[in-house]
N, C-alpha and C positions, 0 to 999 in steps of 0.2 A: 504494500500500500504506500500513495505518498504521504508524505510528514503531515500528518495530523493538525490544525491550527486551532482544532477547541475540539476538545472534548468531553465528553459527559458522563461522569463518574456517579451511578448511584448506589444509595449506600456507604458515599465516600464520608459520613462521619464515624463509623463503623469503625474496629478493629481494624481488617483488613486495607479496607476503602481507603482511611483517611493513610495509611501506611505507603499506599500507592499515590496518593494525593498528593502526601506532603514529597515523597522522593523526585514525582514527576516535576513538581515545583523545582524542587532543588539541583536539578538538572542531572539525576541519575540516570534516565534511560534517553540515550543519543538521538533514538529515531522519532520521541515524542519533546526534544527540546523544542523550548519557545511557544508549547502550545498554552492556551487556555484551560482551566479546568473550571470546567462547572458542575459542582458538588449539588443532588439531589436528596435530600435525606427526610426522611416523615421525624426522625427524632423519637423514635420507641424508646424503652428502657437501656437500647443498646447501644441506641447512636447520640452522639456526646459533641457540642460543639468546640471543648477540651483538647477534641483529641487532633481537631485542627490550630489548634493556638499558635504554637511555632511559624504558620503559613496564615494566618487569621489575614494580615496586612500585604500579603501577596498582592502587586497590581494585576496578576492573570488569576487570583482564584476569583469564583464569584458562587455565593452559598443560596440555594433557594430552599427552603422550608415547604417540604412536598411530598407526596404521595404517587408512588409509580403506578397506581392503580388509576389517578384523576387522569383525565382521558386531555382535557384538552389543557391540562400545563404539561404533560409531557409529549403533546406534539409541539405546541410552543417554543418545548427544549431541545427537541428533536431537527427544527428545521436551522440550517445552518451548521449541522453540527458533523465533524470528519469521523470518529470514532466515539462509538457508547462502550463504555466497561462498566459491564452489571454486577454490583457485588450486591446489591440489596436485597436482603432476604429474609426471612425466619431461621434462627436455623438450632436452636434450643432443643435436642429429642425429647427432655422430660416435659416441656411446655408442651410438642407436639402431641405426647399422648394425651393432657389433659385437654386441648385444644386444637384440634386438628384441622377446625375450617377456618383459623387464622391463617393458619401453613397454606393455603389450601387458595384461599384471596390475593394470598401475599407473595408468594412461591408461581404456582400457577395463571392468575387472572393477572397479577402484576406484571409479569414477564408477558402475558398474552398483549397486552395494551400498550408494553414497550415496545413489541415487536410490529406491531401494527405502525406507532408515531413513526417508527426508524424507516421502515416501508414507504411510507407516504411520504418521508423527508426526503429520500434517497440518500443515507448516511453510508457514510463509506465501508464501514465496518465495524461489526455489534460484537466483543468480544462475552462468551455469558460465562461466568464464573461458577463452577459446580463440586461434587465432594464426590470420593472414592468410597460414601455411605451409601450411592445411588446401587451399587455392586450385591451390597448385601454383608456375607460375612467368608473368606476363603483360608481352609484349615492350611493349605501349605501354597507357596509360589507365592506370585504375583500377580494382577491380572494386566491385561492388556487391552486396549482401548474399545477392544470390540466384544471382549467378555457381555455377556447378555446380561440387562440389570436383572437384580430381586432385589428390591429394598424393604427392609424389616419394620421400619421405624414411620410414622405418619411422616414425618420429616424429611428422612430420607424420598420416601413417594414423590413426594410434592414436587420435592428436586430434578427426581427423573424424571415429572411429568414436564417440567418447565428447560430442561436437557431437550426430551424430546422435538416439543413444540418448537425450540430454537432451531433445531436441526430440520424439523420438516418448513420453516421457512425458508432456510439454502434450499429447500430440495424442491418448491413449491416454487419460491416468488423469484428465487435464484440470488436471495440475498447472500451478504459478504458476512457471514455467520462463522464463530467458531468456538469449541465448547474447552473450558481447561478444566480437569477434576483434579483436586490438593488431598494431599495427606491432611493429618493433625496438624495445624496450627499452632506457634506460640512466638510470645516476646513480647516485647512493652504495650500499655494501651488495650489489653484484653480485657473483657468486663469482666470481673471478678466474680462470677457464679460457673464459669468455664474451669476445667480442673486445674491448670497449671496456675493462676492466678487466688484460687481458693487455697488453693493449698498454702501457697507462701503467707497471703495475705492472715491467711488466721496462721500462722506459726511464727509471723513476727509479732503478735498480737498474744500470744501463748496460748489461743485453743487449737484445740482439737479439730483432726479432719477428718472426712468420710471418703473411704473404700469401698468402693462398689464393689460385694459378692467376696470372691476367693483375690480377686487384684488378679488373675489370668491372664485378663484382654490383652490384646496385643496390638497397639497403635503405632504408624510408623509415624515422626516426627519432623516436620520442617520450617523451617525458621521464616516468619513474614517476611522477613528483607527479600529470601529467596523464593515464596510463593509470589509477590508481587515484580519480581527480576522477569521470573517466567512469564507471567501474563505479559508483560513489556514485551517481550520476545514472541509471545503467541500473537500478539496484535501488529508484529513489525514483519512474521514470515509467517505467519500461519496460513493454514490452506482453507481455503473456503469448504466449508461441512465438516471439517475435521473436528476429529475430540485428540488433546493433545494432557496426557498425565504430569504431576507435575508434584514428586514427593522429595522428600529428605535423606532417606537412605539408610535411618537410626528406626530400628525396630524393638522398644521395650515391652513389657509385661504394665500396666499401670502399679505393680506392685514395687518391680526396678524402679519404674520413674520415679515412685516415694520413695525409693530410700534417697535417691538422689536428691531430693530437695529435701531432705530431713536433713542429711547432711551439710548442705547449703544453707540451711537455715539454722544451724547448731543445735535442732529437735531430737531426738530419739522416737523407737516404736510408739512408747508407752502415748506418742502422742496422736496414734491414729485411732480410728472407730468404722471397725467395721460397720456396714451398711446394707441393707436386703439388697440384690441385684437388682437393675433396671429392666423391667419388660420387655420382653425382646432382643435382650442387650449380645449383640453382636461380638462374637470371637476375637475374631482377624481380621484388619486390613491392609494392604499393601499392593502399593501400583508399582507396575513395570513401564520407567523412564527410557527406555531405549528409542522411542519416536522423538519422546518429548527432542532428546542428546542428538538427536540424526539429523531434524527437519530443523527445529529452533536454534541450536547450540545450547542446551539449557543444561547444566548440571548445577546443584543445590552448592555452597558453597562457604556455607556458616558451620563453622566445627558444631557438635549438639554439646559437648562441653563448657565451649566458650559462650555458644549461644544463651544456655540454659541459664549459668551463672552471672551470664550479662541482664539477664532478667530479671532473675531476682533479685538483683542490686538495685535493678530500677524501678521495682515495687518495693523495696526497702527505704530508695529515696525521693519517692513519689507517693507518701501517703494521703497530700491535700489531692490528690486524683481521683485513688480507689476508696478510701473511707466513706466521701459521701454514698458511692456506692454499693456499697456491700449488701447480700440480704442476710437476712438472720443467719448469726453462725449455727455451724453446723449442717445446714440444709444438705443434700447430696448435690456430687458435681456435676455438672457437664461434660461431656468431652468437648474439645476445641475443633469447631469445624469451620467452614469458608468463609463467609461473607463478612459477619458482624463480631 
């Protein structure tokens, strides 16, 4: 594609979003220098105008207060605009079970309504940001981009349904579509009900955290800087209809990951609590990057070490962030998935 001159990030006050927000500003990614960003965000419990502070006074950011479901602000947003990166989403599994026709509006009809503005605008390229939870649960390997979904989770559904949809647009209207699905998430700016952020935040605080089940699962891990490196690279060589993986490489047990930040945090065992298992709750995940490494150049690039421990320093030294936010301790975690 050519260089991009505004783009339109939704979801950019999110976790991920604003992480791709603020780097694109800062001229991390070469093929979207100089562009515009215009951040869409509805502002739920997840999206934090915070987490663009750093870029607040940006003269190319520009924030609108909105909903990807209103039909005529996101053609409004849509017309003039060179690339959409969708990261706005639900994407919470335990909210999902309680609440599944949020997912459902949000996930679904949201992405329906975007794909529609971008059609009508003739926007260059819609890059849709998706999870390696659309898959389901895989005891051994990795999958690869054309593995058939089964998604376990209301959440997960939602995803593949709005996967889909994106894809039968390239394959329909001949739009400039392309789909990236992430491992587990983490690093600065996470909302604090996601597990790697729960955890630290109540262990510098001296409570206790919750374990889901036996702590078995097995998440493979990647660092934000480098889920949003790759999106960069999926919107600069990506192929029209293509689903392009986009993981970390570090595969723990959630029971590994604890002790890792027990130790990070100078906790011991005595300070975890066990927790009933999550519904549904999914084994294994792990994506096979070998398109991702061929077609984009993409390889993950943040040691899980250095990452890990860079995090928790910066939930250490960013408590005016995460305090407001926290829910009642002890609640069970989330895992850290795409968008928010």
């Amino acid at each position: 594609m050519s260089a991009p001159t505004r783009v339109l990030v939704t979801g950019g006050a999110g976790f991920i979003g604003s992480h791709f927000t603020r780097e694109l500003l800062g001229g991390a990614y070469p093929a979207l220098a100089g562009s515009r960003a215009v951040v869409l965000d509805k502002l739920t419990y997840a999206g934090n105008r915070e987490n663009l502070a750093p870029v607040a006074d940006h003269p190319r950011l520009e924030f609108v207060h909105g909903d990807i479901g209103d039909a005529p602000l996101v053609a409004e947003l849509a017309r003039g605009t060179d690339l959409i990166v969708h990261f706005a989403a639900e994407s919470h599994v335990d909210r999902s079970i309680d609440d599944a026709g949020r997912f459902v509006r949000t996930n679904v009809l949201g992405t329906h309504t975007l794909l529609d503005a971008a059609l009508a605008a003739g926007v260059g390229r819609f890059v849709h940001v998706s999870t390696d939870e659309v898959y389901g649960s895989i005891d051994k390997g990795s999958w690869p981009e054309d593995h058939p979904l089964a998604p376990n989770s209301p959440y997960a559904a939602a995803k593949a349904a709005s996967d889909l949809l994106a894809l039968a647009y390239h394959r329909t209207h001949r739009m400039d579509v392309c789909v990236t699905r992430c491992s587990n998430n983490y690093g600065p700016y996470q909302y604090p009900e996601k597990l790697l952020p729960l955890f630290v935040s109540n262990l510098l605080d001296g409570l206790p955290v919750p374990l889901y089940g036996d702590g078995g699962n097995v998440r493979e891990w990647l660092h934000v800087d480098d889920h949003c490196r790759g999106i960069a690279l999926a919107a600069q060589h990506g192929r029209a209809g293509e689903v392009y993986h986009l993981g970390g490489g570090v595969e723990l047990t959630n029971r590994e990951l604890t002790a890792r930040v027990l130790d990070l945090c100078g906790a011991d065992w005595s300070a975890v609590r066990p927790v009933a298992d999550r519904k549904g709750h999914d084994r294994r995940y792990s994506v096979d990057i070998s398109k991702s490494a061929a077609e984009l150049g993409y390889a993950p690039r943040v040691p899980f070490g250095k990452g890990l421990a860079d995090t928790v320093r910066w939930y250490r030294e960013n408590r005016a962030w995460w305090e407001p936010l926290k829910r009642p301790a002890g609640e069970p975690a989330a895992e850290s998935h795409p968008e928010k």
